[in-house]
LUMDO-828562 format. One record per residue: x negated, y negated, z negated of N, C-alpha, C in turn; residue in one letter. Coordinates in pm, whole numbers, always signed. Layout:
BEGIN
[[X; Y; Z]; [X; Y; Z]; [X; Y; Z]; 'A']
...
END
This chain:
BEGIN
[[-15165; +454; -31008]; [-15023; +461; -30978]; [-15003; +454; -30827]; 'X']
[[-14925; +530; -30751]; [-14912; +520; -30617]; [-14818; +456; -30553]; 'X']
[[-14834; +367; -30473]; [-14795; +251; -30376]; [-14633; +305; -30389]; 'X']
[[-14536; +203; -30438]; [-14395; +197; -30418]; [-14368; +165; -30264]; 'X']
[[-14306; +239; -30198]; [-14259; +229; -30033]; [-14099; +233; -30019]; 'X']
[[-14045; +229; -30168]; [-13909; +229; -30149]; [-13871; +108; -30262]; 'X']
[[-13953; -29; -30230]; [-13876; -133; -30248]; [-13764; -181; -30272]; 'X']
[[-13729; -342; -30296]; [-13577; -394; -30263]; [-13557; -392; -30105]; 'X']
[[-13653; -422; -30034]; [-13631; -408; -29879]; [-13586; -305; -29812]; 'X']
[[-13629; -181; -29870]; [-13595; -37; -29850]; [-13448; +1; -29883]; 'X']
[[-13427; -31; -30068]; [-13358; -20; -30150]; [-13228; -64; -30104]; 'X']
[[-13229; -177; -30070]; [-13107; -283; -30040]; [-13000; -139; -29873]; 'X']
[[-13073; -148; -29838]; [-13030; -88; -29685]; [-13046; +45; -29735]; 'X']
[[-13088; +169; -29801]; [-13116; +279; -29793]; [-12948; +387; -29806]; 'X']
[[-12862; +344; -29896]; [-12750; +401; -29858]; [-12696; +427; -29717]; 'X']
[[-12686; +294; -29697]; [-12619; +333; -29541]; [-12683; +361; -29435]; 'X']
[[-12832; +374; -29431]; [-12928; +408; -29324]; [-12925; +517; -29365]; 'X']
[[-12910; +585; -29431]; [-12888; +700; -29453]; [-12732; +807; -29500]; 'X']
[[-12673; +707; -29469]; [-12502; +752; -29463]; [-12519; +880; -29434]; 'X']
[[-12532; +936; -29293]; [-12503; +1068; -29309]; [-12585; +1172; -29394]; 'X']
[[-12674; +1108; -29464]; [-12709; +1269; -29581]; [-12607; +1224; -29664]; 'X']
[[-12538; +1132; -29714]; [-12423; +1150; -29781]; [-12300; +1189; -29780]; 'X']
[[-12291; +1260; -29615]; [-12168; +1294; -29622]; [-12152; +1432; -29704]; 'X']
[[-12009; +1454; -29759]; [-12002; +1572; -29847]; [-12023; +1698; -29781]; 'X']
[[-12003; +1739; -29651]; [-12063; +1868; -29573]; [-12203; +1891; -29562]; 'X']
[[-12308; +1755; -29637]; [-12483; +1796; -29653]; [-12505; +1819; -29790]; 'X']
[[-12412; +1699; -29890]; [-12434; +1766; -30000]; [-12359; +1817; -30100]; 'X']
[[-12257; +1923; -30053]; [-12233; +1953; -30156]; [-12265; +2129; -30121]; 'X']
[[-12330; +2156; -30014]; [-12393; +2308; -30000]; [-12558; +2280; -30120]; 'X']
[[-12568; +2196; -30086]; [-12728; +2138; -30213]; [-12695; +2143; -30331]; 'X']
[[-12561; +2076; -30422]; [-12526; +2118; -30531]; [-12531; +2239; -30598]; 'X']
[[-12392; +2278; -30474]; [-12380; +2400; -30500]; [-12488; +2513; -30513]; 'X']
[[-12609; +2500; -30491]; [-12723; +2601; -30508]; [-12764; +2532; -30611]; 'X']
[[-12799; +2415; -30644]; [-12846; +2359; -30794]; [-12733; +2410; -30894]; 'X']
[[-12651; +2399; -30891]; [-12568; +2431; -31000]; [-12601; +2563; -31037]; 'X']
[[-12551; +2639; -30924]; [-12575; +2772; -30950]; [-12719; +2809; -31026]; 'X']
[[-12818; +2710; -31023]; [-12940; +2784; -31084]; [-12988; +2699; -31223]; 'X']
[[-12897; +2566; -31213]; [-12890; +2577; -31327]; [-12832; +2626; -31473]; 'X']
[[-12705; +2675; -31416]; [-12640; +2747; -31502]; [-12535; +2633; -31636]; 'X']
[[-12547; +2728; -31745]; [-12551; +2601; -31848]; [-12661; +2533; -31916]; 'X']
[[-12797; +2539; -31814]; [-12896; +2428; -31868]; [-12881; +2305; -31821]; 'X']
[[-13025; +2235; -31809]; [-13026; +2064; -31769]; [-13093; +2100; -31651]; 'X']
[[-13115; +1971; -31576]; [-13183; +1976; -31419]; [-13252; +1848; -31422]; 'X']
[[-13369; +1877; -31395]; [-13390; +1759; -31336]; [-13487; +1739; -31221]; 'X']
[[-13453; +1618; -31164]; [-13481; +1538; -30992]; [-13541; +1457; -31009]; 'X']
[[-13647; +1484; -30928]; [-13788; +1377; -30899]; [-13768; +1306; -30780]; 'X']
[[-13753; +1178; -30780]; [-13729; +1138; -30678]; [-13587; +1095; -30673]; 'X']
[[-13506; +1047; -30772]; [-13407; +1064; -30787]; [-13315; +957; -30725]; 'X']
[[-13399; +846; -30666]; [-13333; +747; -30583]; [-13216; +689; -30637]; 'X']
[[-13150; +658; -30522]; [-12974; +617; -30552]; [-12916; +687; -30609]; 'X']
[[-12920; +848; -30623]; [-12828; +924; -30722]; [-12770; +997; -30582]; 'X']
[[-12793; +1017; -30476]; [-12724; +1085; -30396]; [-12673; +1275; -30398]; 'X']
[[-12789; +1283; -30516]; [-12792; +1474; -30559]; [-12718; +1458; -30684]; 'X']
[[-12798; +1387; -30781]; [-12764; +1354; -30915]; [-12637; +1324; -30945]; 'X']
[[-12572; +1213; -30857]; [-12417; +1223; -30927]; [-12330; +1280; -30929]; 'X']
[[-12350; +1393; -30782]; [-12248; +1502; -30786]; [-12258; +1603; -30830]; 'X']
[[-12422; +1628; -30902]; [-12454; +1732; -30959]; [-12386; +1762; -31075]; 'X']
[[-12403; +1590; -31102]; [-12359; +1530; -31310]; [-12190; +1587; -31296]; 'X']
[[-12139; +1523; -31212]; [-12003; +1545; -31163]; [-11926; +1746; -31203]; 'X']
[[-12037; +1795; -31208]; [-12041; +1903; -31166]; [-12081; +1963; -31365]; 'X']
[[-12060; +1922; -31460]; [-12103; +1944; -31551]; [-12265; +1957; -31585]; 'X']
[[-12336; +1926; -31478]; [-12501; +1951; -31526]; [-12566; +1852; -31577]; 'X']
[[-12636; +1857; -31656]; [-12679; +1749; -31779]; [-12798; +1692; -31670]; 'X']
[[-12803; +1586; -31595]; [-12922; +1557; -31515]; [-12999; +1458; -31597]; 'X']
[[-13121; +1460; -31540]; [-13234; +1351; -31588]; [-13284; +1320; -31478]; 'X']
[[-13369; +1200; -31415]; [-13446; +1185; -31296]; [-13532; +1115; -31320]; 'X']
[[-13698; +1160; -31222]; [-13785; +1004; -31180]; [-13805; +951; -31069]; 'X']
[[-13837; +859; -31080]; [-13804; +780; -30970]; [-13958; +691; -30993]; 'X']
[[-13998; +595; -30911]; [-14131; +532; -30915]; [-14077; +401; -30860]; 'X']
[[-13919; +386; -30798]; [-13878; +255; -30738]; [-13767; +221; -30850]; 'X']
[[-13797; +108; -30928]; [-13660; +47; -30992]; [-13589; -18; -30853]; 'X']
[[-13608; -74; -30777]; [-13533; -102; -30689]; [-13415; +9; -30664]; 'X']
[[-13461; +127; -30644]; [-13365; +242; -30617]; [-13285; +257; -30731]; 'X']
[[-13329; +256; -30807]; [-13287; +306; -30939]; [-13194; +199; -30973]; 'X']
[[-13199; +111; -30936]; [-13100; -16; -30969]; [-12958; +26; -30890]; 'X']
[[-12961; +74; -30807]; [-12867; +141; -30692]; [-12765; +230; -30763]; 'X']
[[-12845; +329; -30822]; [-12789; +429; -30891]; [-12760; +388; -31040]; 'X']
[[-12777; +311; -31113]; [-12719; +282; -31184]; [-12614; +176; -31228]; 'X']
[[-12599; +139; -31073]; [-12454; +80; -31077]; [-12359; +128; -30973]; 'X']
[[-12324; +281; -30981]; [-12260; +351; -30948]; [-12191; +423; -31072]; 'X']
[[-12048; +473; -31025]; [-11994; +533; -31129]; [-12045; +667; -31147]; 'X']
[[-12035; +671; -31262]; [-12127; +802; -31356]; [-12274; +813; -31388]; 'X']
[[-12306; +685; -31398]; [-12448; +638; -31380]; [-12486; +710; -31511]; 'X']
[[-12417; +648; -31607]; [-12457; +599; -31763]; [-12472; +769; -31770]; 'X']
[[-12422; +893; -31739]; [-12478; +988; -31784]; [-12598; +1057; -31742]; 'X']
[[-12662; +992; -31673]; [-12782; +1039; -31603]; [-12941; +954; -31686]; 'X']
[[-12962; +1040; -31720]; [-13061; +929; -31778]; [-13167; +940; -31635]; 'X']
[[-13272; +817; -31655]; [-13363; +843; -31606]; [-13484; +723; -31643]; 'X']
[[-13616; +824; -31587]; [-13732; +740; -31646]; [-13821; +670; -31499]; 'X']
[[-13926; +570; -31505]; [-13930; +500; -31401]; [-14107; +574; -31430]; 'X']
[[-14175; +617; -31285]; [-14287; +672; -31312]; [-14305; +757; -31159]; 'X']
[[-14440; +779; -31141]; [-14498; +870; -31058]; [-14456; +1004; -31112]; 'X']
[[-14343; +1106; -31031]; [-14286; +1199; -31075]; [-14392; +1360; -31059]; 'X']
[[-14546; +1307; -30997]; [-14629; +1359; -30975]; [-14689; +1444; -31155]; 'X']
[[-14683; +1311; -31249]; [-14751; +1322; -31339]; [-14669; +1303; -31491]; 'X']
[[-14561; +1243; -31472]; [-14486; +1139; -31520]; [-14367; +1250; -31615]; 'X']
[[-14391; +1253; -31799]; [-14308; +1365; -31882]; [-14172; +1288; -31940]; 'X']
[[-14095; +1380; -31920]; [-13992; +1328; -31995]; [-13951; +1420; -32143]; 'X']
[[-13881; +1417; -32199]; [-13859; +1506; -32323]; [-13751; +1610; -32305]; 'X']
[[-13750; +1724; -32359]; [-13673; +1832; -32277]; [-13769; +1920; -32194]; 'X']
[[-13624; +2051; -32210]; [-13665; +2163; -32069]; [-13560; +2151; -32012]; 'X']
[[-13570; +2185; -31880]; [-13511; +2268; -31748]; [-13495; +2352; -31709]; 'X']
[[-13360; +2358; -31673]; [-13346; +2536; -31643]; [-13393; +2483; -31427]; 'X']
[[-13412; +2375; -31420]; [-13440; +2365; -31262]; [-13429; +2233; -31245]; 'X']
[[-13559; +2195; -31196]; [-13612; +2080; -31141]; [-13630; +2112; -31013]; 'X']
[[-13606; +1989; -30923]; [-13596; +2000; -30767]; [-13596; +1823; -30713]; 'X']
[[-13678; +1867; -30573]; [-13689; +1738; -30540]; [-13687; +1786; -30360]; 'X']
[[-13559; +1701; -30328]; [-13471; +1742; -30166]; [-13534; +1642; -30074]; 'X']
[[-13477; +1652; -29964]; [-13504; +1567; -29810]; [-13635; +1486; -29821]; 'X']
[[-13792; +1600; -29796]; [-13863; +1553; -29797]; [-13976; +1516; -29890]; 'X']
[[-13937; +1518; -30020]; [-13990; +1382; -30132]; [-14136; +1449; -30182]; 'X']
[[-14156; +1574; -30147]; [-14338; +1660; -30193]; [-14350; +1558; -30071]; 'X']
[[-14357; +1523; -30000]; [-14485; +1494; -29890]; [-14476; +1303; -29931]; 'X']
[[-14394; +1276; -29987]; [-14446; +1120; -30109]; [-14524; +1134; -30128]; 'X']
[[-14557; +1251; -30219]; [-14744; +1262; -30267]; [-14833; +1322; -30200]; 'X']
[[-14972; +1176; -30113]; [-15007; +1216; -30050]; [-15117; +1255; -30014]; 'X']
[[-15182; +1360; -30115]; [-15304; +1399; -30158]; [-15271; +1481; -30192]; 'X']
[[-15371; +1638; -30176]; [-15360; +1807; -30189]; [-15330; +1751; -30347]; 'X']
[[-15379; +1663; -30448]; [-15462; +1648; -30564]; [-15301; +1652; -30657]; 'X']
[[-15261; +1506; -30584]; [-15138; +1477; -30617]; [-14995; +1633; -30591]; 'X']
[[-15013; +1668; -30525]; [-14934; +1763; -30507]; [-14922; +1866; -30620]; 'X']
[[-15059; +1948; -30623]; [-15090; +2087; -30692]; [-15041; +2000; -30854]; 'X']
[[-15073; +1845; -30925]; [-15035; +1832; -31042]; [-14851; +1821; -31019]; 'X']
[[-14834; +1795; -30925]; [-14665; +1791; -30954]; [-14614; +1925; -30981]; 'X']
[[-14693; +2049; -30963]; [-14642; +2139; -30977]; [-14673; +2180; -31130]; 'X']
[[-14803; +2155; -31144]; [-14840; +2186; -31279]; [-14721; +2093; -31397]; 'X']
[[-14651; +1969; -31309]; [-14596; +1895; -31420]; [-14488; +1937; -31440]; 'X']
[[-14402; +1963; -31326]; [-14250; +2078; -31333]; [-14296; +2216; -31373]; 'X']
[[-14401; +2290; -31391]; [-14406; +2459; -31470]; [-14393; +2419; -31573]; 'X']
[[-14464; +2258; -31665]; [-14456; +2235; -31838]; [-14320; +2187; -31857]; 'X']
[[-14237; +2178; -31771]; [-14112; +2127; -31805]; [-14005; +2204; -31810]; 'X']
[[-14039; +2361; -31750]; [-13897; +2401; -31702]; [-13920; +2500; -31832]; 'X']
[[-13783; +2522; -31868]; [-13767; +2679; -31984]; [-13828; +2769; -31896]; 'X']
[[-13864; +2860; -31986]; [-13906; +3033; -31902]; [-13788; +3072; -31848]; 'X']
[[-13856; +3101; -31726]; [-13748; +3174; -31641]; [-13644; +3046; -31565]; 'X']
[[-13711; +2916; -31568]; [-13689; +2857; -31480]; [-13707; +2832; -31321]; 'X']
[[-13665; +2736; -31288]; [-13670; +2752; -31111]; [-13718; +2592; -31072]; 'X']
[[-13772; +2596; -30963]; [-13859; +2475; -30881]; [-13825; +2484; -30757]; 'X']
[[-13750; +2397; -30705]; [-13695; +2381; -30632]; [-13742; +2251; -30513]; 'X']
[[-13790; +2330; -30375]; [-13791; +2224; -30277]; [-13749; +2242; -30158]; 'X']
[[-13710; +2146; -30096]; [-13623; +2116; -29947]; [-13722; +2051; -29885]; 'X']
[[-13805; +2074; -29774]; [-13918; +2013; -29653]; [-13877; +2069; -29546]; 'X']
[[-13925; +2002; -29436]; [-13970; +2006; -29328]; [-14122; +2105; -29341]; 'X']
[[-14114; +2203; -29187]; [-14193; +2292; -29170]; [-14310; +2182; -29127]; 'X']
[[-14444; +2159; -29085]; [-14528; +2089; -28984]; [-14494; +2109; -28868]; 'X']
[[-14447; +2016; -28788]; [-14424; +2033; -28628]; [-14560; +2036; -28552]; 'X']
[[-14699; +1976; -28590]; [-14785; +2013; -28530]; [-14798; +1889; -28361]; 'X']
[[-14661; +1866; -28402]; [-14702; +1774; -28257]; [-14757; +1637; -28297]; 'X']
[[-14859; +1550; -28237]; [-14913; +1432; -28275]; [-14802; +1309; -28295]; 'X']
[[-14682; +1334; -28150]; [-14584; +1203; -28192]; [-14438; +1286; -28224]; 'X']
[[-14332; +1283; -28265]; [-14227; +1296; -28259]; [-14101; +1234; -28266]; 'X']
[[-13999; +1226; -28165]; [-13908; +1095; -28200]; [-13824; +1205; -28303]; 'X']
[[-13795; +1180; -28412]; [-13691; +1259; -28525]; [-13528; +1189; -28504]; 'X']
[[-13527; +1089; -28480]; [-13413; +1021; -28439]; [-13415; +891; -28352]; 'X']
[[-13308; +895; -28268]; [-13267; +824; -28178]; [-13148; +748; -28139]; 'X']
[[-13082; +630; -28165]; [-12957; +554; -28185]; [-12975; +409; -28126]; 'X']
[[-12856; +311; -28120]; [-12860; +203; -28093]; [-12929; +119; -28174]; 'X']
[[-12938; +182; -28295]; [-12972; +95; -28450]; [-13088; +159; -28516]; 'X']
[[-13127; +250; -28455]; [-13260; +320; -28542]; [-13300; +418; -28430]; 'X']
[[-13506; +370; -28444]; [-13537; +448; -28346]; [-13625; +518; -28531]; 'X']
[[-13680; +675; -28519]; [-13752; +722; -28562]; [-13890; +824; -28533]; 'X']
[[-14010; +806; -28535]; [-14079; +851; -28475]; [-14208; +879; -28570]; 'X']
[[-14209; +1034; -28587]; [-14337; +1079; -28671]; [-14458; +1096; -28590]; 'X']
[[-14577; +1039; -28689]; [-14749; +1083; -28631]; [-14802; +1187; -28685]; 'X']
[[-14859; +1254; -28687]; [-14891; +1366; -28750]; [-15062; +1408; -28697]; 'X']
[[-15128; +1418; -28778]; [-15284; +1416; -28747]; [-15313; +1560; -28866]; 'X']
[[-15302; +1648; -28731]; [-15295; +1801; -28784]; [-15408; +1845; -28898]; 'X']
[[-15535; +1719; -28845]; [-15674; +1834; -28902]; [-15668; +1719; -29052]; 'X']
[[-15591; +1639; -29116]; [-15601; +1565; -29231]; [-15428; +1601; -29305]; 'X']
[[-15365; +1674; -29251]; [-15220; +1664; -29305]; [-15126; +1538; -29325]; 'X']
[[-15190; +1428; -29222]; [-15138; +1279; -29266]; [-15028; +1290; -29150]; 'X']
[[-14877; +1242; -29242]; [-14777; +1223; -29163]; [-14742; +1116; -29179]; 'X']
[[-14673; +980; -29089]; [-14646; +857; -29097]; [-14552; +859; -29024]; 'X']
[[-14429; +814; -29114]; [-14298; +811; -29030]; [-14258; +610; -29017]; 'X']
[[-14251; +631; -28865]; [-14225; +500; -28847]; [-14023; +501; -28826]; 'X']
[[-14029; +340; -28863]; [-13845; +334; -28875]; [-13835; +215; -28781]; 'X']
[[-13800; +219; -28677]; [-13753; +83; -28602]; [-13587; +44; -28652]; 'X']
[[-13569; -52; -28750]; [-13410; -77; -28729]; [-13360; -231; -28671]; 'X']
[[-13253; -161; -28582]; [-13181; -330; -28606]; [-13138; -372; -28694]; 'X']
[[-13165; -474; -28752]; [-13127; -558; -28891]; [-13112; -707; -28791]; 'X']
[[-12934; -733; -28845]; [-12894; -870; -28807]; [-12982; -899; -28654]; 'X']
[[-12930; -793; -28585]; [-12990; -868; -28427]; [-13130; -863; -28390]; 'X']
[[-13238; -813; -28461]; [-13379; -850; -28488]; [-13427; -692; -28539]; 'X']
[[-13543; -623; -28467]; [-13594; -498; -28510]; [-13666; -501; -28616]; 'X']
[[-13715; -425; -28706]; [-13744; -455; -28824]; [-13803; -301; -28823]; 'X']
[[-13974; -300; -28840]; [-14082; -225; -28870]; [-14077; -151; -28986]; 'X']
[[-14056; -35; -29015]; [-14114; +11; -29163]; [-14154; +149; -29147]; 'X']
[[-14317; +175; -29180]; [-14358; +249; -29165]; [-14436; +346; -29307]; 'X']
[[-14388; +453; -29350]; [-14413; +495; -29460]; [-14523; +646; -29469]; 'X']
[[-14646; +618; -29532]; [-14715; +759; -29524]; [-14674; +867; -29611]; 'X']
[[-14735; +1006; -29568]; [-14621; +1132; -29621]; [-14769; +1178; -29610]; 'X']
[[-14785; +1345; -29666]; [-14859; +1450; -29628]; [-14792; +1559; -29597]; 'X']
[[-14780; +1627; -29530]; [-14745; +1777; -29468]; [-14786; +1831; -29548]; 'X']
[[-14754; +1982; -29584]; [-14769; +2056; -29617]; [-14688; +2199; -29552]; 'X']
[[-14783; +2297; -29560]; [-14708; +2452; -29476]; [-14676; +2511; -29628]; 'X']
[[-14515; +2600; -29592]; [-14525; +2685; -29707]; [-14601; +2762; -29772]; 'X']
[[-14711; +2840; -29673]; [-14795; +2908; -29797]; [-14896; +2825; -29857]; 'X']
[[-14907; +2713; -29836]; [-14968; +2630; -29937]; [-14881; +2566; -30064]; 'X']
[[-14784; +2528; -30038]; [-14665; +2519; -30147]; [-14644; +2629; -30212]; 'X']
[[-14649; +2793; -30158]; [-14692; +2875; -30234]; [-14844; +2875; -30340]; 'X']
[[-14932; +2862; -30309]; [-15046; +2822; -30335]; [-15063; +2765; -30484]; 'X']
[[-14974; +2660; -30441]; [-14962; +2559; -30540]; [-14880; +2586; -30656]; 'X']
[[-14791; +2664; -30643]; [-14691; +2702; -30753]; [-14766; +2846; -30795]; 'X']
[[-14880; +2931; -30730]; [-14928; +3073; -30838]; [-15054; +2939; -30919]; 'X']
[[-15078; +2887; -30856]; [-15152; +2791; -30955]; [-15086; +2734; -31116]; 'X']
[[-14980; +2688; -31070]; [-14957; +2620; -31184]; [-14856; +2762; -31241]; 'X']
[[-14848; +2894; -31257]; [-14810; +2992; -31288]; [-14650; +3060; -31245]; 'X']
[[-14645; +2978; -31178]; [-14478; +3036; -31129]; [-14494; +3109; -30989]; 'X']
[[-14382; +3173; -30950]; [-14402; +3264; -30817]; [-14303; +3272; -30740]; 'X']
[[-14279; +3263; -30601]; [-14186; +3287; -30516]; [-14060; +3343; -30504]; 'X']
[[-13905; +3299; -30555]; [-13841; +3372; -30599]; [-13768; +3366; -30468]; 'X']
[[-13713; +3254; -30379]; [-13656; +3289; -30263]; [-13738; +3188; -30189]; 'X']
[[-13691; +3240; -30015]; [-13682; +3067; -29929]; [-13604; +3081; -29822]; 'X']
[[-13503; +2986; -29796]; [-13434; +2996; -29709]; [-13470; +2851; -29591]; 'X']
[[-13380; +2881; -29481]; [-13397; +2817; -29400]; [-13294; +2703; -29414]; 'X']
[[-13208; +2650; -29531]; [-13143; +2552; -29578]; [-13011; +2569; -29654]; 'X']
[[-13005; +2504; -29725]; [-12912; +2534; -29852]; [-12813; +2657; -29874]; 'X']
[[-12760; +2679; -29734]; [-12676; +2824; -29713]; [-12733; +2911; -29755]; 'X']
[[-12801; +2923; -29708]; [-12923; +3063; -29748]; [-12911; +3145; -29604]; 'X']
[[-12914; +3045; -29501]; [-12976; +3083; -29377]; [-13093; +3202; -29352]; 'X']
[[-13154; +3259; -29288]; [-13254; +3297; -29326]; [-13366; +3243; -29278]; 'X']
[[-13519; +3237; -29317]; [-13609; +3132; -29284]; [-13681; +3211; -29165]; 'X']
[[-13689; +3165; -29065]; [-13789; +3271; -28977]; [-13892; +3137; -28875]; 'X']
[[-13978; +3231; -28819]; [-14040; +3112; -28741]; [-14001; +3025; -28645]; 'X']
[[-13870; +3001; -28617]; [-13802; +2907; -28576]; [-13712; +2775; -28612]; 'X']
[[-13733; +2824; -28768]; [-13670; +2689; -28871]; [-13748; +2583; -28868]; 'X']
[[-13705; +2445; -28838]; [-13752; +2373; -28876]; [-13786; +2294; -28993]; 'X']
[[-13687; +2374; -29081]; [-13731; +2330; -29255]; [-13749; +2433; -29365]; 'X']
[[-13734; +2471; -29462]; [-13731; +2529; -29571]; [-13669; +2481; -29722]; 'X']
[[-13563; +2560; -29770]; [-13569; +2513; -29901]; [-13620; +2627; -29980]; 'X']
[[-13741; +2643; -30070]; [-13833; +2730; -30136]; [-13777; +2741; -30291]; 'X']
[[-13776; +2830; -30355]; [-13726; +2840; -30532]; [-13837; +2918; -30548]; 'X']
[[-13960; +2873; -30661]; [-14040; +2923; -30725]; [-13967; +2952; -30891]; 'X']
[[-14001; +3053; -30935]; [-13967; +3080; -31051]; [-14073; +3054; -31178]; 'X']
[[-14038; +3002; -31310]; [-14150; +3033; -31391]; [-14095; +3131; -31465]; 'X']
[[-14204; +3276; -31548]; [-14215; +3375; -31553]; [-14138; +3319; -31714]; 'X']
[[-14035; +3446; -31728]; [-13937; +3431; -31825]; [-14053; +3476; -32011]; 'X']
[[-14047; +3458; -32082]; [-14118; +3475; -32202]; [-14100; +3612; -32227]; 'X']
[[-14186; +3664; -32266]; [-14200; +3830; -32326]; [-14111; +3822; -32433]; 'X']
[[-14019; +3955; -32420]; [-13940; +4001; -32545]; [-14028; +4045; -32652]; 'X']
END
């Protein structure tokens, strides 16, 4: 089972350290492309945290399910309103089945580079192709590799952020300096990188194939100057 890094320590503070991905101008362009691909199926989110995708998705008529590997988080989100229609199961979302298909499973800001082994990766894909209906969609939002060894990602009175990145192992470690009550407070969490054509890679493996990628929820276009990607692999619809 792999190391929980999103604790009560995490858990407790993670809404508002992260306030602005909640504002409604980040997510409701993210919905709005989940919805759209789910249609009138179910969805479901790995990584499903506080519910920050999930409740406005649910909101939105889509039948959600999520995993999550932190009850701490999960405690978050289920004492929010519209909880009770979201089910969700507690597990490494790497490996981890729930009952049901998907017309689109997706996991946003980051959450493939949680798993941090080629090993762990290629089965998360194999675990969302057995889950989704034919002619479903797989859905991810990353960061490109910046390639640089340090990077400050953010900078404030209250949070310093600064990624390591050790090009020839794919190991990324994002450190969090916060002020908490007057006093800085360390938390440093490991990730793996990954480049899109290896996330390609990984999805003709587990049998699905490249249906778009944009350079973020708009449908920007992705070119070698984006610093992120959101990718939709398709699985191949069933023979008539």
């Amino acid at each position: 089972m792999p190391t929980d890094h999103f604790g009560e320590r995490v858990a407790e503070r993670y809404d508002e350290s992260a306030a602005d991905m909640f504002d409604p101008a980040v997510v409701d362009p993210i919905v709005d492309f989940l919805a759209e691909l789910a249609g009138d199926g179910a969805a479901l989110e790995l990584g499903i945290g506080t519910g920050r995708i999930a409740l406005p998705l649910a909101r939105r008529g889509v039948r959600v399910h999520g995993i999550d590997l932190s009850e701490a988080m999960v405690a978050r989100l289920r004492a929010k309103p519209g909880a009770k229609e979201i089910g969700v199961t507690i597990g490494d979302f790497a490996t981890t089945t729930v009952e049901g298909r998907f017309s689109v499973t997706y996991l946003v800001f980051n959450t493939i580079n949680n798993l941090t082994t080629q090993d762990e990766q290629v089965a998360c894909f194999q675990n969302v192709a057995a889950h989704l209906d034919p002619g479903g969609c797989f859905v991810i939002e990353v960061g490109v590799p910046a390639g640089e060894p340090l990077r400050v990602f953010d900078l404030s009175d209250t949070h310093v952020g600064i990624d390591e990145f050790d090009a020839d192992t794919q190991r990324l470690v994002s450190h969090h300096f916060t002020l908490v009550d007057g006093q800085w407070v360390r938390l440093s969490i490991p990730f793996r990188s990954v480049s899109p054509p290896e996330l390609d890679l990984m999805a003709r493996l587990a049998g699905m194939t490249l249906r778009e990628r944009w350079s973020g929820w708009k449908r920007d276009p992705f070119t070698s100057e984006s610093t992120k990607h959101v990718s939709v692999w398709e699985k191949p619809a069933s023979p008539e």
